[in-house]
C-alpha positions in Angstrom: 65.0 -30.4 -25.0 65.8 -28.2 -22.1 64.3 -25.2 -24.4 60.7 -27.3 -24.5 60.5 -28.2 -21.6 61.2 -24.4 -20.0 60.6 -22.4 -22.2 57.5 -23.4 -24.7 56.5 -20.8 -25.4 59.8 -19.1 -27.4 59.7 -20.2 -31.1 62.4 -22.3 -32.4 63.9 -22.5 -35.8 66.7 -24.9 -36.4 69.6 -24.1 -38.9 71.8 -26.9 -40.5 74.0 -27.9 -43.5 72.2 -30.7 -44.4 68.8 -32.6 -42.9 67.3 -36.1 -43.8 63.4 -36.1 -43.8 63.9 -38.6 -40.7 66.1 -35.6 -39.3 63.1 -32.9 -40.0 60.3 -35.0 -38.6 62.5 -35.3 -35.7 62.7 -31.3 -35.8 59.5 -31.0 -35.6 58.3 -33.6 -33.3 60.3 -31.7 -30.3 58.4 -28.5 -31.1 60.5 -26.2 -33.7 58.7 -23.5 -35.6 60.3 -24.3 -38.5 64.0 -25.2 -40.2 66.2 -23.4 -42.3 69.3 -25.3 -45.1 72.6 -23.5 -44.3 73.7 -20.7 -45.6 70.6 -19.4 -44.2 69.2 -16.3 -46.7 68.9 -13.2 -44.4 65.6 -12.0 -46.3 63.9 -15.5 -45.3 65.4 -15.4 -42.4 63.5 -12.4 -41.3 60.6 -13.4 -42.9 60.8 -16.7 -41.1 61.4 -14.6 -37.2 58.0 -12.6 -37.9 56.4 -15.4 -39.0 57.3 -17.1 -35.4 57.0 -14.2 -33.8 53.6 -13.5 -35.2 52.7 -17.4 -34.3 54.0 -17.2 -30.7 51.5 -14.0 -29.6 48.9 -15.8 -31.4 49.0 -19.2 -29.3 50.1 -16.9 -26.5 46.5 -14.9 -27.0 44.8 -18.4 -27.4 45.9 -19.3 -24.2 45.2 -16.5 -22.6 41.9 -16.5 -24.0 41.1 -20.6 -23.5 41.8 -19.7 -19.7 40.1 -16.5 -19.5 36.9 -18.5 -20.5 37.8 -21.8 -18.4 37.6 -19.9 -15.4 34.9 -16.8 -15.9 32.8 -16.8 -14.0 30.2 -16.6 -16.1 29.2 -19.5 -17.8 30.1 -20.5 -21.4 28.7 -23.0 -23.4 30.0 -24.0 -26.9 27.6 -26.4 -28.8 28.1 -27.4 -32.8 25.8 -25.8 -35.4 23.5 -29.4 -34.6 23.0 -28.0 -30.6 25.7 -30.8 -29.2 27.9 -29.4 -26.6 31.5 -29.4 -27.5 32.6 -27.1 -24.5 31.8 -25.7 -20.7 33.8 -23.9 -18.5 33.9 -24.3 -15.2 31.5 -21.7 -14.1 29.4 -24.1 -16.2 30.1 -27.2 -13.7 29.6 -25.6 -10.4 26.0 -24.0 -12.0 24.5 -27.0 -13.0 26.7 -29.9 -11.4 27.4 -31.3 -14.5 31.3 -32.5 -15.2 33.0 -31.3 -18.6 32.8 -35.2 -19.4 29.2 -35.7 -18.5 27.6 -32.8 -21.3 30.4 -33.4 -24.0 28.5 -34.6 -27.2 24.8 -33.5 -25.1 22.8 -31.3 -26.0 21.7 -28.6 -23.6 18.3 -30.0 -23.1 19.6 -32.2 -20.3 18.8 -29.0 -18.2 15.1 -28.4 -18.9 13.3 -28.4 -16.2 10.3 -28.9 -17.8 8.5 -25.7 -17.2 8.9 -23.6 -20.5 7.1 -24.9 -23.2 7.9 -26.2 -26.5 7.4 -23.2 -28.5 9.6 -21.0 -26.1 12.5 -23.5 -26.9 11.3 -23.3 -31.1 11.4 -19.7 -30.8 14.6 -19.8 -29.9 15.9 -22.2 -31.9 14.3 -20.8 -35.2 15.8 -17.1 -34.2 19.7 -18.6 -33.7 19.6 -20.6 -36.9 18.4 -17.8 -39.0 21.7 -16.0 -37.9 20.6 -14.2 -35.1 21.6 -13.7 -31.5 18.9 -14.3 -28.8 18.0 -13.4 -25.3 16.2 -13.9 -22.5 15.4 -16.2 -19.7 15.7 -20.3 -18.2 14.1 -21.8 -15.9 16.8 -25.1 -15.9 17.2 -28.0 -13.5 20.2 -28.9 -11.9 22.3 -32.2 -11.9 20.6 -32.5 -8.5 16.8 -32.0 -9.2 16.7 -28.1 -7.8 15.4 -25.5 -10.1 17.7 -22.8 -10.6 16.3 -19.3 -13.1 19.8 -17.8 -15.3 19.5 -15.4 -18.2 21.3 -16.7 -21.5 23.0 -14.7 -24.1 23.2 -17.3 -27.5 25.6 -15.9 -30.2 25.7 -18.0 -33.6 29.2 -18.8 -35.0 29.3 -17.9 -38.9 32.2 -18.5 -40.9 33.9 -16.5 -44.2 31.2 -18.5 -46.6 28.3 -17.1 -43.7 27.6 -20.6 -42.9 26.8 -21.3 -39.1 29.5 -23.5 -37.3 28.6 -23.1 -33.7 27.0 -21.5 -30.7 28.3 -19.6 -28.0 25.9 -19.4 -24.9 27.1 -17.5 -22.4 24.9 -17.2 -19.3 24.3 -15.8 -15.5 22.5 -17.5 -12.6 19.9 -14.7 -11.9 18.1 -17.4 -9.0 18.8 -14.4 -6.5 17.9 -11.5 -8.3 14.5 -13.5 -9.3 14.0 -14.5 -5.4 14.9 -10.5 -4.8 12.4 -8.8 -7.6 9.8 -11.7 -6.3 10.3 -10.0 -2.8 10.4 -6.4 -3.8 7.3 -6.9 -5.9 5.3 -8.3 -2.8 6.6 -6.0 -0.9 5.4 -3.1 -3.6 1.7 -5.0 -3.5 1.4 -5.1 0.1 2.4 -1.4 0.3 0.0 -0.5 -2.3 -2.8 -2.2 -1.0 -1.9 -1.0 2.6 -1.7 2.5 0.7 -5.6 2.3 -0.7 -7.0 1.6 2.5 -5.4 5.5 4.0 -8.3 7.8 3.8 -6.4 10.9 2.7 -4.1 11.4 0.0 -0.5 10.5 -0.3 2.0 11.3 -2.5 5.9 11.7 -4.0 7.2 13.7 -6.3 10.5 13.8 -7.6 12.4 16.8 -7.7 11.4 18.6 -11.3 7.7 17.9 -9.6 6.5 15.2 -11.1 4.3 13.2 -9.4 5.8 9.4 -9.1 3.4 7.5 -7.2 -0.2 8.3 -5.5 -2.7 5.9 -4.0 -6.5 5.0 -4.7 -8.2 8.3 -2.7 -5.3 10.2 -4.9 -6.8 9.5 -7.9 -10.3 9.9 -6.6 -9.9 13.3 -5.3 -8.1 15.0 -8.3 -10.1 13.2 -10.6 -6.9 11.9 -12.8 -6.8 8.2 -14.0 -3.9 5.5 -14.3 -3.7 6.6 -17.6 -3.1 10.2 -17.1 -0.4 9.1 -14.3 1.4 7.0 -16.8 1.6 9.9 -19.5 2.5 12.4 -16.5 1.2 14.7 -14.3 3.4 17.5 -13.1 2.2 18.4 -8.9 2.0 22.2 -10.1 -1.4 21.5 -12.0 -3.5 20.2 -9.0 -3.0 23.5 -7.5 -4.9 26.5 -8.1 -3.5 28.9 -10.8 -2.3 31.7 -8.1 -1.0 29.3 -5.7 1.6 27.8 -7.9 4.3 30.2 -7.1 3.9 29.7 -3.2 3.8 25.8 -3.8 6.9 26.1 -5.6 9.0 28.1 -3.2 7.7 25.6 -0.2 8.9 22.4 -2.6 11.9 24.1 -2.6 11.7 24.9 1.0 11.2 21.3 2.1 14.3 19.8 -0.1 16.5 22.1 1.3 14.8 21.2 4.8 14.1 24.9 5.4 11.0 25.2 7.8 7.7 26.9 6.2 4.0 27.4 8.1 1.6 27.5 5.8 0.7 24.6 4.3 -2.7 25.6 3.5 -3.7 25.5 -0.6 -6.7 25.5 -3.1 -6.5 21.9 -5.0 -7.5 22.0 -8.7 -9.3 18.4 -9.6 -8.8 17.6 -13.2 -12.4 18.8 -14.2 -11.2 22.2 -13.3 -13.2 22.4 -9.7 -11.6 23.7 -6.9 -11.4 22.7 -3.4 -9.1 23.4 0.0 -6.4 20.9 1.1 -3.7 21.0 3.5 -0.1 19.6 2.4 2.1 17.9 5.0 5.5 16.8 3.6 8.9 15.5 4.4 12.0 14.7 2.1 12.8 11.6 0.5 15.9 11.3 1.0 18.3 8.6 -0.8 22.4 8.0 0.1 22.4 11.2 2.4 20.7 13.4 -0.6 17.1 14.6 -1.6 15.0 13.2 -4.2 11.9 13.8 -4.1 9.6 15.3 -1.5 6.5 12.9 -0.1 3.7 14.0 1.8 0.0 13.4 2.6 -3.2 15.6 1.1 -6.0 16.5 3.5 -9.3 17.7 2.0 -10.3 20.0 4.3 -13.7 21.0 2.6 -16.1 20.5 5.2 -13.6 22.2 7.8 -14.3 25.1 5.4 -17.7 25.1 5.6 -18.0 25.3 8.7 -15.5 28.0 9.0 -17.8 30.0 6.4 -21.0 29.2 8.6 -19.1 30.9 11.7 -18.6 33.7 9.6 -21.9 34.0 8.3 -23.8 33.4 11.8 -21.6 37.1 13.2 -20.7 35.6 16.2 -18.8 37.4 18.8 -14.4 36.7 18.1 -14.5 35.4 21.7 -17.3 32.8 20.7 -15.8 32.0 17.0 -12.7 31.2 18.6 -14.1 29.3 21.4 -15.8 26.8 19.2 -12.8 26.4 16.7 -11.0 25.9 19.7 -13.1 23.2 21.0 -13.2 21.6 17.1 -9.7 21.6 17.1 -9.4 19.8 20.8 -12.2 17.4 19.5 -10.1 16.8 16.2 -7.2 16.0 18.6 -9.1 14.3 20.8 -10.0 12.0 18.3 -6.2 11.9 16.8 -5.7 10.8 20.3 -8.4 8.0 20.3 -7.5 7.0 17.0 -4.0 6.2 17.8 -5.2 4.4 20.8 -7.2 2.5 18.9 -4.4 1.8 16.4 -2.6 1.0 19.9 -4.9 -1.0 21.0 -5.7 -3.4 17.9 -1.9 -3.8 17.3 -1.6 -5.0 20.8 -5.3 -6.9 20.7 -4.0 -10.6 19.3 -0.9 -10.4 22.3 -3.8 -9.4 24.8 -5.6 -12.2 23.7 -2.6 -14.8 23.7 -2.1 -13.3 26.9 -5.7 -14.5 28.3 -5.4 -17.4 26.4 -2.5 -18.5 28.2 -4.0 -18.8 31.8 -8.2 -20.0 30.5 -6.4 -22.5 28.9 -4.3 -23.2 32.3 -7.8 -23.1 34.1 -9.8 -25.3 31.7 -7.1 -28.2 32.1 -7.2 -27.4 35.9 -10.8 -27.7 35.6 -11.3 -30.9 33.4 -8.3 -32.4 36.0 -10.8 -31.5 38.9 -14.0 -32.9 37.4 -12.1 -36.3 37.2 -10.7 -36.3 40.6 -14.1 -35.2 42.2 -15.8 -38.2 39.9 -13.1 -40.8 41.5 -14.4 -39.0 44.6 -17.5 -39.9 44.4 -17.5 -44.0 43.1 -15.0 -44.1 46.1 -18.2 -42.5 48.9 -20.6 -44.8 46.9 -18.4 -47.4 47.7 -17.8 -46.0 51.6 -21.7 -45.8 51.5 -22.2 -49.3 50.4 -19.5 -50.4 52.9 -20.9 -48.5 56.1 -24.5 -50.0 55.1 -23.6 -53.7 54.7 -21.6 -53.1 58.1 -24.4 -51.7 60.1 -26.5 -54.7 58.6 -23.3 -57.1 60.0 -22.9 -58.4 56.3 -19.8 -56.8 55.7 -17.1 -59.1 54.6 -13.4 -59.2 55.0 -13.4 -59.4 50.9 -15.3 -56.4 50.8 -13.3 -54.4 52.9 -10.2 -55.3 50.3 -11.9 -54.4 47.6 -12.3 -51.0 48.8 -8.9 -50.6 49.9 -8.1 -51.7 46.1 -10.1 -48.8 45.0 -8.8 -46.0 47.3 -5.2 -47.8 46.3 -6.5 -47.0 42.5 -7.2 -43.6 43.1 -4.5 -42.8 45.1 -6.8 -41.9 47.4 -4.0 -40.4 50.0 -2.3 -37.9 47.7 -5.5 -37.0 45.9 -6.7 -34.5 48.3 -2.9 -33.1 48.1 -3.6 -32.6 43.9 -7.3 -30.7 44.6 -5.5 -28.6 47.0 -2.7 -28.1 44.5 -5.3 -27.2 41.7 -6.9 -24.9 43.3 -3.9 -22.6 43.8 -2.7 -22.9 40.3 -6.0 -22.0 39.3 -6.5 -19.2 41.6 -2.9 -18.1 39.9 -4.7 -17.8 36.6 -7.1 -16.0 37.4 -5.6 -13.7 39.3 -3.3 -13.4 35.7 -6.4 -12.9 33.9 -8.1 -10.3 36.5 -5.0 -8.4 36.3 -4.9 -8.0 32.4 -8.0 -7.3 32.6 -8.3 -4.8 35.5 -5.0 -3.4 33.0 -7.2 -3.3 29.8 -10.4 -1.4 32.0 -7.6 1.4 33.4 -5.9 1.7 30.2 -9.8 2.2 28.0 -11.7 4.3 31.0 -12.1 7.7 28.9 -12.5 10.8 30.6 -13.0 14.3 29.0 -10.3 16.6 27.4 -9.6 18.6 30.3 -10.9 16.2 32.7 -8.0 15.9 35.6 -8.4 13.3 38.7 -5.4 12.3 41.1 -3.2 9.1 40.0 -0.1 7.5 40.8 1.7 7.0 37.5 3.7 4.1 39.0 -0.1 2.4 38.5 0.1 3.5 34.7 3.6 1.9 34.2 1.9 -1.2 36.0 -0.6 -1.3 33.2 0.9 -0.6 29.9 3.6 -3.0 30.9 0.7 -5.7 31.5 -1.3 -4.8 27.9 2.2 -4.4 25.8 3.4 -7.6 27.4 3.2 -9.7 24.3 5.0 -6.7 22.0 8.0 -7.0 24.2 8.4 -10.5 25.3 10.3 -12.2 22.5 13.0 -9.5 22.5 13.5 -7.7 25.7 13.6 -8.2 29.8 12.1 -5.4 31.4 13.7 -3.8 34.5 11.8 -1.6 36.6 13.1 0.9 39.5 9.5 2.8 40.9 10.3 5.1 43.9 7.5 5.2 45.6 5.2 8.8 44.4 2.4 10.9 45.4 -0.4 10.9 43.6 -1.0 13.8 40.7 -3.7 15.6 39.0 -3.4 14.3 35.7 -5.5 12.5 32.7 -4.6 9.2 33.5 -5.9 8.3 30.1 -3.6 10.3 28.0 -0.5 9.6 30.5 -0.8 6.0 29.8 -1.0 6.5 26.3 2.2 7.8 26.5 4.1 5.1 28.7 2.3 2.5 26.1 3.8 4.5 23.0 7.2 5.1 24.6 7.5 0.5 25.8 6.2 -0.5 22.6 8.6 2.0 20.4 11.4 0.7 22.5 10.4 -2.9 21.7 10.1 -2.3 18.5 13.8 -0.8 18.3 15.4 -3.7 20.1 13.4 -6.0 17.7 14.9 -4.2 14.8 18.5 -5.4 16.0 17.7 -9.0 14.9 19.3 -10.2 17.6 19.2 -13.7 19.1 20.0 -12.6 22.7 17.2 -10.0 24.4 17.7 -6.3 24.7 16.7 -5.0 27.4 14.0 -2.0 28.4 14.8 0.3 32.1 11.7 2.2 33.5 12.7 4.3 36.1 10.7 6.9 38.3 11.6 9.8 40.9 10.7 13.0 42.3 12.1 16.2 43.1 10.4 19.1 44.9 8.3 20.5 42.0 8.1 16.9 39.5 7.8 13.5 39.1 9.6 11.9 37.1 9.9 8.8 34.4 12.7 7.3 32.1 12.0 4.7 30.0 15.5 3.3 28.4 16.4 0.9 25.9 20.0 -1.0 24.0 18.5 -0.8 20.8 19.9 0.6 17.8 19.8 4.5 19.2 18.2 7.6 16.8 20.8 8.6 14.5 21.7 12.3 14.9 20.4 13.7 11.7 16.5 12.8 12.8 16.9 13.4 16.3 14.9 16.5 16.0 12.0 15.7 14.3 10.6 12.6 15.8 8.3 14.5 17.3 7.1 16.1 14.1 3.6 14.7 13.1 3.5 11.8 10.2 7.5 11.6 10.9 8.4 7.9 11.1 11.6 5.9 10.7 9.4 2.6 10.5 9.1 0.8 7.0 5.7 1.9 4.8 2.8 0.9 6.6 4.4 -0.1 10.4 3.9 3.5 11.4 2.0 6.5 11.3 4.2 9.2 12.4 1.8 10.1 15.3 2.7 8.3 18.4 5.4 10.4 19.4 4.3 13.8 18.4 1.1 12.8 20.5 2.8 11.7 23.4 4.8 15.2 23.3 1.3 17.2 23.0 -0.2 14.9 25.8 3.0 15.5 28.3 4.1 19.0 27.0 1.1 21.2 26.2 -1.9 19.3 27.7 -0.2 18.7 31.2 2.7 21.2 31.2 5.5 18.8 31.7 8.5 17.8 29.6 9.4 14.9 27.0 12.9 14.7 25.7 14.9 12.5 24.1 18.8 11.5 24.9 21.1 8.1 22.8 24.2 7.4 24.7 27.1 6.9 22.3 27.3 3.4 23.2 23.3 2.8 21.6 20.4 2.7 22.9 17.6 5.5 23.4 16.6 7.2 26.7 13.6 8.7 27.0 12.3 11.0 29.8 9.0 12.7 30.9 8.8 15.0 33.8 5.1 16.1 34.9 4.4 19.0 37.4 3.3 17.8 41.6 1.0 20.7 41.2 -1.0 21.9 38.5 -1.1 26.0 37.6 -4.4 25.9 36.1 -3.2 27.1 32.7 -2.5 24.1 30.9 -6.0 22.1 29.6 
């Protein structure tokens, strides 16, 4: 007894003289592996040992096995060869929220949810039956009614004479992973369509060179369709024969991050044609390594023909290079408007919350008014009336009450209080409204390249804190510290370009914490004897060190595809740095955030334009 109940699993075999078949039913009953007659035979003995022994590792295996399946945690179904559930573990229960008593004797079909249809479920059914194992994908139904997606592994059960005895399903709740790929693959679409609208060319390529993804105008311009991108096309052939070598080395350049200038190639469409492009590109870089480069294609065709009309008109090299010079201002120029534009319609539905905010105020404050100046007038009608009967001596005592009554009805005491009150709230609106506007004209008046007029840059701050307004309101308090300056010759334009770039891109970094509590954004500006100065700081996430310096490179952007477009800062640095000889640097405290600081000159020395 004592050896059952401690030790079950140890084999017993019971020796004796003599046993009764009462005796050896008893034997058996209390768990022995088997009995042996006295004198015991040592060769059956043995035998009998490795029989038990053999016995023992094989229930010990069964019952590691039996609870290795109970609790996987991947579910296990077990149905007969008819599809009736004889077994689920408990990975099984918590799936579905089904009991092991509930589906014993069911068949699986208690979880259809309905939504594959009947031939899916033949198909199946037709390819276990025949012997084989099938797989693929359910969309089931819970105990509770909610849809839930797993992938299913079914195994058929054959026995020596290869007739089928069971099924084994063995299956994984892939609801996630579904909800995940659904994600990514909207995610993909929105990037690709976002992608087809760019004008130019863009591009990856892994690191052998072959091209991995290209959008719409990519196709266009090389002349290449889907089809040739599926079977492969290796970056080397949209390049001009002799170029090849120099594209090569710069590939290699740019994964090993080692700095090239010319970027300048002949493109080779697939219809053999040639044509100039320019090639801007940046690593792709994956768990601190690079693999792939990507980069952006400009066809610069028509800059080439010009360049070849220079030449052939012979001008002077003073002239040539004074109008490339003023072609390259005006194709910065117009980087620079575009990216205010870009600016400006990101901003445009906040600008226009903003106005709607205080003309909504106004109109309530309005329609308020028009009833108060109605009761205004039925109560002189009713003064009118009153004065008239009494100059005629046929005013009455009851008449008198009556009007009381009405002035009691309109409140007539506390109304002159509310028009007073009205219009001081309203005045407050549009005083709002002026000043967004009176923001919007400062920030849009457009004056030449080199143009320069005196301005206070305290007055820029003022402005690109009223237009951003909306971009930084849900996520961070604004603190501002403006010593008072003197005035400096500047584009104000461009300067508040800059202060709009720099408050959005910290709002945009404090938004990226996805935190509940608001971050918070520090202007701050001084002056020294030769500069003014302005520091715009926030507590967002900081720059990490590796990119610090390159966020000033053109087309570099930390921002997910299609929230950025690398320009913003490396415009803000020309503007500051070679259009106004100033400074633009960037600093991130080790306990987060991002500091960023501009300096710009009291006095201009006449050679920066």
């Amino acid at each position: 007894m004592y050896v059952r109940d401690h030790l079950s699993d140890l084999p017993v075999i019971v020796t004796s003289a003599a046993m009764s078949e009462n005796d050896e039913a008893d034997v058996f009953k209390m768990g022995a592996f088997d009995y042996l007659v006295n004198p015991v035979n040592s060769t059956r003995l043995e035998v009998t040992i490795k029989k038990a022994i053999i016995e023992s590792e094989r229930s010990q295996q069964a019952s590691l096995f039996s609870v290795v399946i109970t609790n996987s945690p991947i579910t296990i179904v077990i149905t007969d060869r008819e599809g009736n559930i004889e077994f689920v573990n408990n990975a099984f229960c918590r799936t579905t929220g089904y009991s092991l008593k509930e589906v014993v004797g069911q068949n699986p079909r208690v979880l259809k949810s309905g939504e594959q249809s009947d031939s899916f479920y033949k198909e199946l059914w037709d390819t276990i039956t025949s012997g084989k194992n099938w797989h693929g994908e359910f969309h089931n139904k819970k105990k509770n009614g909610e849809l839930y997606w797993e992938y299913a592994v079914i195994i058929p059960i054959i026995d020596p004479t290869w007739s089928i005895t069971h099924f084994v399903s063995v299956k994984q709740d892939i609801s996630l992973r579904k909800k995940e790929h659904e994600a990514l693959a909207e995610s993909e679409r929105r990037f690709q369509e976002l992608a087809d609208l760019l004008p130019q060319t863009i591009f990856e390529v892994d690191l052998k060179g072959w091209i991995t993804y290209t959008n719409r105008i990519g196709f266009e311009t090389f002349g290449y369709s889907q089809e040739d991108f599926h079977k492969g096309v290796h970056s080397l052939m949209l390049f001009a024969p002799e170029d090849r070598a120099r594209v090569k080395q710069n590939m290699e350049y740019r994964v090993k991050n080692i700095p090239f200038d010319n970027h300048e190639y002949s493109g080779l469409r697939k219809d053999g044609t040639l044509f100039p492009i320019l090639v801007y590109t940046s690593r792709v870089i994956r768990d601190g390594a690079p693999v792939g480069v990507r980069g952006i294609v400009l066809d610069i065709t028509e800059r080439k023909q010009v360049e070849e009309k220079l030449q052939v008109l012979n001008q002077t090299l003073e002239e040539r290079i004074e109008e490339r010079t003023k072609k390259l201002d005006k194709t910065h120029q117009q980087m620079i408007s575009h990216e205010k534009l870009a600016s400006i319609g990101l901003l445009a539905s906040g600008i226009a919350h903003e106005l709607n905010n205080p003309i909504n105020f106004v109109m309530i404050n309005f329609t308020t008014l028009k009833d108060a100046v109605s009761d205004f007038q039925k109560m002189l009608q009713e003064y009118g009336g009153i004065i008239r009967k009494f100059e005629d001596g046929n005013c009455s005592a009851i008449e008198l009450q009556a009007m009381h009554k009405m002035e009691r009805e309109f409140a007539i005491d506390t109304l002159f209080q509310d028009i007073s009150d009205i219009f001081i709230e309203s005045q407050r609106g549009f005083e709002r409204i002026t000043a967004i506007i009176s923001s919007m004209r400062n920030f849009s008046f457009r004056h030449t390249l080199d143009e320069r007029v005196m301005f206070d840059i305290n007055n820029g701050i003022h402005d690109a804190l009223v237009i951003s307004r909306y971009e930084y309101n849900n996520y961070a308090d604004i603190e501002t510290v403006l010593e008072k300056l003197p005035p400096i010759s500047c584009n104000p334009e461009q300067i508040n370009q800059v202060f709009l770039n720099l408050i959005v891109n910290s709002a945009h970094a404090i938004a990226s914490r996805q935190s509940s509590s608001h971050g918070k954004i520090t202007i701050r500006t001084w002056l020294d004897s030769s500069n003014v100065y302005c520091s715009i700081a926030d507590d967002g996430p900081g720059i990490p060190i590796a990119i610090r310096t390159r966020i000033f490179d053109p087309f570099f952007t930390t921002k997910d595809p299609g929230k950025g477009t690398g320009l913003g800062l490396s415009i803000s640095y020309d503007i500051i740095v070679n259009k106004h000889g100033g400074t633009l640097t960037v600093d991130c405290p080790t306990e987060n955030g991002t500091i960023f600081t501009l300096s710009l000159p009291l006095k201009t020395t006449g050679a920066v334009l």
